[in-house]
N, C-alpha and C positions, 0 to 999 in steps of 0.2 A: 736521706730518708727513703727517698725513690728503690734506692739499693736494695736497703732493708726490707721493706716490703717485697719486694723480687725475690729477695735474696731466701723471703717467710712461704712467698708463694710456692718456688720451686722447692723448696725442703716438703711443703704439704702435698703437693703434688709426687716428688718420688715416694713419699711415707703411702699415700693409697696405694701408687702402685705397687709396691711391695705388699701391702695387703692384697691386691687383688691377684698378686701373684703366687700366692701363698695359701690361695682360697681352693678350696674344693673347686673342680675344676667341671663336672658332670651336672647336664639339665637331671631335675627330678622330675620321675611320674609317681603320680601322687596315688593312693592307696586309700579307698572307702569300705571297711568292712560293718555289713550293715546283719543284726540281728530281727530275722521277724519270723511270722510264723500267720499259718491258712490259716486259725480261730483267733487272731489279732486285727481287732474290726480297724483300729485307727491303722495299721499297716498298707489294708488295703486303698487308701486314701495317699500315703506318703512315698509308696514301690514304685509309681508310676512317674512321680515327679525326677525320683532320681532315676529312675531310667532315663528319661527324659535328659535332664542334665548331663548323662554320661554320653550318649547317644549325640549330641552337641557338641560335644568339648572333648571326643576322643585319645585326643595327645596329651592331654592334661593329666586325666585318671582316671582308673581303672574300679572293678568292686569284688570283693566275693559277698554273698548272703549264705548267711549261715539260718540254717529255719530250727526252732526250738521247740518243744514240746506242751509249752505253755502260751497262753492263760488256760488252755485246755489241749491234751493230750489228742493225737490224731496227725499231725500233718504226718504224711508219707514220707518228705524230702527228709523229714528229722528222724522218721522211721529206718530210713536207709545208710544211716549213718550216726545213729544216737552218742556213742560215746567221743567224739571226736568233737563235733558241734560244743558237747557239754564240756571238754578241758577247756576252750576255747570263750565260753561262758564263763569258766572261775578265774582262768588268764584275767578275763577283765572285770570283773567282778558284776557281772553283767542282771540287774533284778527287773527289768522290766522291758516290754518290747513295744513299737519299733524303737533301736537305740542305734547307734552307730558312732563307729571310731574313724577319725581322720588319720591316716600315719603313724597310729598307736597311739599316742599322747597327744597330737596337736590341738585335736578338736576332739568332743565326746558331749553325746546327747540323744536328745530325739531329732531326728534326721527332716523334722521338719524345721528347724531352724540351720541349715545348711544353705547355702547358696552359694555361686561362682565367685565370692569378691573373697570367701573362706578359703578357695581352692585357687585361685590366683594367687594370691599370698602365699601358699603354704609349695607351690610349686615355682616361686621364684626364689625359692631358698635350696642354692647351690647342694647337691649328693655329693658323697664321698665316695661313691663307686660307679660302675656302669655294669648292667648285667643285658643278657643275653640270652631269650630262652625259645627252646624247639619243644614241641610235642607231635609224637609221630603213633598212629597205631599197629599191633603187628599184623603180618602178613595175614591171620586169622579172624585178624577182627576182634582178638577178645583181652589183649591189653593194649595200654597206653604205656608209653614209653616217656620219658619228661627230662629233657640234660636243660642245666642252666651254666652259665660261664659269667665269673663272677668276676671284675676288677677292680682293683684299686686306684682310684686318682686324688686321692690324699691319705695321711697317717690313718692307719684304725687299729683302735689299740685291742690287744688279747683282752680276752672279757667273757659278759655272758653274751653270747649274739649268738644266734642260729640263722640258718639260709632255712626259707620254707620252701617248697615247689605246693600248690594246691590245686588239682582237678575239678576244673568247673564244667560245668553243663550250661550254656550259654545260653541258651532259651529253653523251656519245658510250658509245653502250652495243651490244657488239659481243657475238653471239650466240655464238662460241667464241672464246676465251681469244686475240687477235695475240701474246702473246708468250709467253715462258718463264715468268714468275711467276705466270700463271693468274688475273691483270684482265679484267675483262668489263666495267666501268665508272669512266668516266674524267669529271672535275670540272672547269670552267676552263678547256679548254685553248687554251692559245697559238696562235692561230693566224696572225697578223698585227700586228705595231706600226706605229703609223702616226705618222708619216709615214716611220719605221724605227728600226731600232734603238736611235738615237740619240736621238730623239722630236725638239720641236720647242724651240730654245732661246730661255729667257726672255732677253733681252736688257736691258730696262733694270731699273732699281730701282721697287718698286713701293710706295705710301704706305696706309694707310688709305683703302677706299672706291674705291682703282684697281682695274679690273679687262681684263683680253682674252680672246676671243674665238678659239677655233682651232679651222678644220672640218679636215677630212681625209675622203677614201674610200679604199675599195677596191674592187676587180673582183674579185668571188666566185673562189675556189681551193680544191678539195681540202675541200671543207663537208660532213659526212654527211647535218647537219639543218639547213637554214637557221632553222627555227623556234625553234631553240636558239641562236644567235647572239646577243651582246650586247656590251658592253663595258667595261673599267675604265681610270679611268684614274689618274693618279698624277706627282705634281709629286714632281722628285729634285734633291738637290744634289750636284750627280757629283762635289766636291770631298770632302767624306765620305762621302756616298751616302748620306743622314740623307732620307726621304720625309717629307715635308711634310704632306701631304692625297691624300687618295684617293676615289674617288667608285666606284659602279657607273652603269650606265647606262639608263635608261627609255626608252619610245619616245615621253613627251611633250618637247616644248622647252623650253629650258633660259629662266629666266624674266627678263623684262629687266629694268635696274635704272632706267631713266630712261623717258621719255614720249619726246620729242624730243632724240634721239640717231643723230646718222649718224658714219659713220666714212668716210675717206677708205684706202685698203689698196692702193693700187698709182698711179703712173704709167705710162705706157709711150708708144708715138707719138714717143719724143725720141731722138733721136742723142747716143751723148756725146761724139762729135765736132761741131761744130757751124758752118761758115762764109757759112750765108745771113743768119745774123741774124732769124732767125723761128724760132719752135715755134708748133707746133698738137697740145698734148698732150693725151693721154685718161689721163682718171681712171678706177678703178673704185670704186665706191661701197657701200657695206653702211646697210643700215636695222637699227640697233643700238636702237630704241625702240621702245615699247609701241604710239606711236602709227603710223597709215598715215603714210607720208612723200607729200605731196605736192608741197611744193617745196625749195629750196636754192636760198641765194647762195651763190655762191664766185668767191674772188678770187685772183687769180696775177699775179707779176709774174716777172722775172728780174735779178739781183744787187737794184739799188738802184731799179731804173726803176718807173715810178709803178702799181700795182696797176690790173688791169681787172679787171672783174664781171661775172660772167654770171649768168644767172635759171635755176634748170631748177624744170618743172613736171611731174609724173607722178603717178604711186599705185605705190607698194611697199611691202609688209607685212615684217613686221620679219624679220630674217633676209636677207631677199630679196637680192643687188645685181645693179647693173647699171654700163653704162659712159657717158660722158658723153667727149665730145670738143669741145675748148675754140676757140672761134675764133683766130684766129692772133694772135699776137705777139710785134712784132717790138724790138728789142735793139741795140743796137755791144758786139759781141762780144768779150769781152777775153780773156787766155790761159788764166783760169778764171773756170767762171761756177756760177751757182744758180739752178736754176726751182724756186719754192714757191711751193705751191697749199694753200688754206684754205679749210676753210666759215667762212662769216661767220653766218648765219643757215640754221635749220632750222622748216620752217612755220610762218616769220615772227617767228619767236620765237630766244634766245643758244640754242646749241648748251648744253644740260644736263653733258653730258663733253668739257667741251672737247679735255683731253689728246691725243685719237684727230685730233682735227680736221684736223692740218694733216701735209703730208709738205714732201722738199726734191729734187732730183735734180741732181746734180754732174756739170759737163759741161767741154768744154776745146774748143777753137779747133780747124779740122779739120787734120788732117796735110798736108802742103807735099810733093806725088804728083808723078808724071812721069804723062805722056799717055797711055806701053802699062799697062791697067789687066791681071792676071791674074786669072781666078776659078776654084778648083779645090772639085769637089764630090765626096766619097766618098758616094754614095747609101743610104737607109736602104730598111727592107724595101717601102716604098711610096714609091719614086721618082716616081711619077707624080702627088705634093701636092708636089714642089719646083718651085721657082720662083726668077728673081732679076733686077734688071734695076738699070741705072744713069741718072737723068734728073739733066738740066742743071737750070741755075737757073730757068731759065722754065717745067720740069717736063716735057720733050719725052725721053722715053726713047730713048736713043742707044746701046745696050746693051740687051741681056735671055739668056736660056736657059731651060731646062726647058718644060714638064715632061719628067722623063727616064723610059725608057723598063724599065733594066736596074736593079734592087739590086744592092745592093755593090758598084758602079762606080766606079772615077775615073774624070769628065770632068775635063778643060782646056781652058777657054776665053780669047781674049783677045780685049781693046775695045781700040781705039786712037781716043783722045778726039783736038778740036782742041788746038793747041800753045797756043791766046789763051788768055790769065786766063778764070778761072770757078769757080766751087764747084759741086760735084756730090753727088750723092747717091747712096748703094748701098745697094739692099733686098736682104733675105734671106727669103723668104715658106715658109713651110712649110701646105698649106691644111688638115692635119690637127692643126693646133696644137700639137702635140709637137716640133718642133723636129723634130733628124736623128738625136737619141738618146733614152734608150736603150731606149724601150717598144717600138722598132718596129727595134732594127738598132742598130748603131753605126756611125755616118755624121758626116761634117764637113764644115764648110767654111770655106776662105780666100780672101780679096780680098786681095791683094798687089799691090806696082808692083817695077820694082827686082831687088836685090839680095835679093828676099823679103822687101822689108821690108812688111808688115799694115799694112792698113787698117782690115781686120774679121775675125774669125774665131771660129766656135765650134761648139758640138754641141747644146744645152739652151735653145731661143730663143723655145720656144712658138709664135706662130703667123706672129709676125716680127722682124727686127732689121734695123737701119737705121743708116748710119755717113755721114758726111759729109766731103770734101776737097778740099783747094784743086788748078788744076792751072795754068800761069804764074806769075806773078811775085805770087802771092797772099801774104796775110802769116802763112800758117798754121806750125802745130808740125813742125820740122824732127825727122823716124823719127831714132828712139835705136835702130835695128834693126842699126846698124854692131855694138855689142857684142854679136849674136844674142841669142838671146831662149829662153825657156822656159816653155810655158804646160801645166795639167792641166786634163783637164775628163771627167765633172763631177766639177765639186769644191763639197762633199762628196761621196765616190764611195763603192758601196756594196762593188760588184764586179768591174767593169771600169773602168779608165781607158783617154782616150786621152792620149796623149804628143805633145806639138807643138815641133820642135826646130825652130831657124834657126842654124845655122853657120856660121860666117866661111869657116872652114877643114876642106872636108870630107873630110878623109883619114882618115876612121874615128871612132871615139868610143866612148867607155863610159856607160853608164846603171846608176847605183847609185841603193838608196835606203836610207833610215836612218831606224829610228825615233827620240824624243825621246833618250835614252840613248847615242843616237851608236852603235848597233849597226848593222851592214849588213844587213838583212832581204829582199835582191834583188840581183840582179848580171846584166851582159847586155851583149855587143858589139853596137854598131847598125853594119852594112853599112852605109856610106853611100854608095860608087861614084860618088861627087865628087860627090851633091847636097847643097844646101845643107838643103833642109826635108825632115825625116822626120814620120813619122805614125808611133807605135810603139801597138799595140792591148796592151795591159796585163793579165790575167786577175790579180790581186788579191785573191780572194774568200779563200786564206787568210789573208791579215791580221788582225790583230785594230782594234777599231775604235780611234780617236787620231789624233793628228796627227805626219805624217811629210814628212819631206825627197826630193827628187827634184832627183838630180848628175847632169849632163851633162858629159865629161870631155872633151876635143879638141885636140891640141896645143899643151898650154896653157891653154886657154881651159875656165871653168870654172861653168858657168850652175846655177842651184839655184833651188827651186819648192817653197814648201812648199805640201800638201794634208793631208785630213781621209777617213779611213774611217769613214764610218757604220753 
């Protein structure tokens, strides 16, 4: 019997430890986001206590204050950042102040029923990651810069989860009272999420031991003390809204977890139209290790065809990137293809995270064009960075425009290429690298042939985009533009969209949109005076953030576009 009980004890005992070896392995710091506002009398009564508590209990948890615009309109801190505060309100369904969330779901109420035996508890319950965060400002003084380094120390599965970075202003202390309730000193406060509202979304599944890397800036707005700037941040799973880990921010770097670690974090240089049979793509690269990066192999091919290798040699300290532009290679281009590019070696030695290493970019056979090429540009506030031109296959530009002279312009231009076979090319150059939206304007543009039917067209393109097409008897992708077309951009949109219609039949048309529940949340006749392409400029900013439908209605014809409010 003695045995047996031993025999019960020791089975119970390896069984915990197997749980607790199996457990999330990371202390949590715990996460209070608290709603109030200068004309909210009981706030002024409750701000001070959990100052109080936080200001005690440091290692524990952290706060942002988001300040809202009600019971009565005025406070300033809500003025300097209204629509961001208010996503953050329908996040949580947020109807009265002061209210406050524990960790997203833990805890939720009026923050006077808070106290440390809530946040004790709620911060002995093991995270499944560790995060890591710097904020630094520039040399100028007039942005903030924010990286966070995210880990995994147990399974997290692909989902809805986003990583936030949030800019707070750590004390604001105003010498008579901005509002009704008689505050003079303010904790946290909200000033900016970055990269918005929505933060930045984790996308894959993450294992033991994986981890990413997410910078963000911003351009200083509305600061009283830039010395008082800092930041938190906070990993959410928007499916229950359950926060994971939360960190504050220092202005040392976040510390690396390998020696020899690069990451590969963009292509670009490629068309995803494609009928020369050549790319010559640029990478951008990150030095994700402890050590100086001095060289890299990397090798690309496209679909099946045999990998080439290039050497790069340099110095960049960790954090650092840069860009790399890959000698050309060439292809027999099929109606879908694949350029994947890989480090193979990092100073000479296997890349330590491999994971990071490699990307892919999906591309398709150029469009099958008629010879009158269209180019229309709506100008942003600095027309004079546009640019655009069309070269043959030998590279002899036969086509161009800009720089233009006027914002907020439509120009129209047209090329009339030769009628022989050939594949061409169409740049789109923007020289202040914001594309034609929306930091400097809301501006667009379309390359069309045709019946409007697109070659290329957009608002968000950075500093270029580039599209490729057949014009003769080439074997490229016959335009699917006959059933017109519906495009948003950008998408995800915070505040304005623009609306890109092509119609068959343009004797008018309606523009509805609907959120997920199939409610109608917008309604609008588009004028169309028998053209085919409308440009509709969208003001959106009440929406709340999620994802919604956009109906184009027209004789029948019935085109749909879903996007994302952020």
């Amino acid at each position: 019997m003695k045995s047996l009980r031993f025999l019960l004890l020791f089975v119970g005992v390896l069984a915990v430890t197997c749980l607790v070896a199996q457990a999330p392995k990371s202390q949590r710091f715990v996460l209070l986001e608290e709603f109030t506002s200068t004309t909210c009398g009981p706030c002024a009564g409750v701000n001070p206590t959990l100052h109080s508590l936080q200001v005690n209990n440091p290692t524990k948890f952290t706060s942002i204050y988001y300040h809202v615009n009600w019971p009565a309109p005025g406070d300033p801190m809500n003025l300097h950042n209204p629509a961001e505060t208010a996503a953050r309100v329908s996040y949580y369904g947020v109807s009265y102040v002061p209210y406050g969330r524990l960790d997203g779901n833990y805890w939720s109420g009026n923050p006077s029923g808070l106290n440390i035996n809530i946040i004790n508890t709620r911060y002995a319950m093991p995270s499944p990651m560790e995060m890591d965060l710097q904020h630094q400002l520039s040399a100028g003084n007039d942005s903030i810069f924010v990286t966070m380094l995210l880990k995994a120390t147990d399974n997290i599965a692909a989902g809805n989860i986003a990583a936030h970075n949030v800019v707070i202003e750590k004390h604001i202390h105003f010498n008579s009272a901005p509002g009704s309730n008689g505050e003079k000193d303010f904790y946290n406060v909200m000033k900016k999420m970055l990269p918005g509202s929505s933060g930045t979304k984790i996308e894959q599944a993450m294992a033991p031991g994986d981890y990413i890397i997410l910078e963000n800036a911003w351009k200083l707005a509305n600061v009283y003390d830039i010395n008082e700037l800092a930041a938190v941040g906070f990993v959410q799973n928007n499916g229950n809204k359950e926060i994971f880990q939360t960190a504050n921010s220092s202005t040392s770097a976040p510390t690396p977890l390998y020696d020899n670690d690069a990451e590969i974090l963009l292509i670009d240089k490629v068309s995803p139209t494609n009928c020369l049979g050549q790319v010559s793509p640029r990478i951008k690269v990150r030095n994700n290790g402890s050590s100086n990066l001095s060289s890299l192999l990397i090798k690309y091919q496209v679909n099946d065809g045999t990998p080439m290798e290039y050497t790069w040699n340099g110095s960049v300290d960790f954090l650092n990137k840069f860009n790399i532009t890959l000698p050309a290679y060439s292809f027999t281009v099929a109606p879908q293809n694949e350029l994947k590019v890989y480090i193979s070696q990092v100073n000479g030695n296997n890349d330590e995270y491999p994971k990071n290493d490699t990307l892919t970019f999906d591309f398709e056979d150029g469009v099958q064009a008629e010879n009158v090429i269209n180019v229309w540009i709506k100008t942003d506030n600095n027309p004079q960075e546009t640019t655009w031109k069309i070269v043959d296959a030998n590279g002899t530009t036969v086509g161009s425009g800009g720089p233009y002279a006027t914002a907020g312009t439509l120009y129209k231009e047209t090329v009339t290429l030769p009628t022989d076979d050939g594949c061409y090319s169409f740049f789109m150059f923007d020289a202040g690298a914001n594309g034609l939206c929306c930091t400097n304007g809301m501006g667009f543009f379309t390359c069309f042939y045709g019946n409007n039917k697109v070659i290329a067209e957009g608002t968000t393109f950075g500093e270029e985009i580039l599209a490729q097409f057949h014009i003769g008897s080439g074997v490229g992708i016959l335009d699917k533009a006959d059933a017109g077309s519906l495009n948003i951009s950008p998408n995800p949109a915070q505040d304005n969209v623009m609306v890109y219609v092509n119609l068959m039949n343009p004797t008018g048309a309606e523009l509805n949109i609907y959120d997920l529940r199939g409610q109608k949340v917008y309604h609008s006749t588009i004028a169309t005076d028998g053209n085919q392409q409308q440009v509709i400029d969208l003001d959106l900013s009440g929406l709340s953030t999620g994802m919604y439908i956009a109906e184009v209605v027209s004789n029948g014809q019935v085109l749909r576009k879903k996007f994302t409010m952020k």
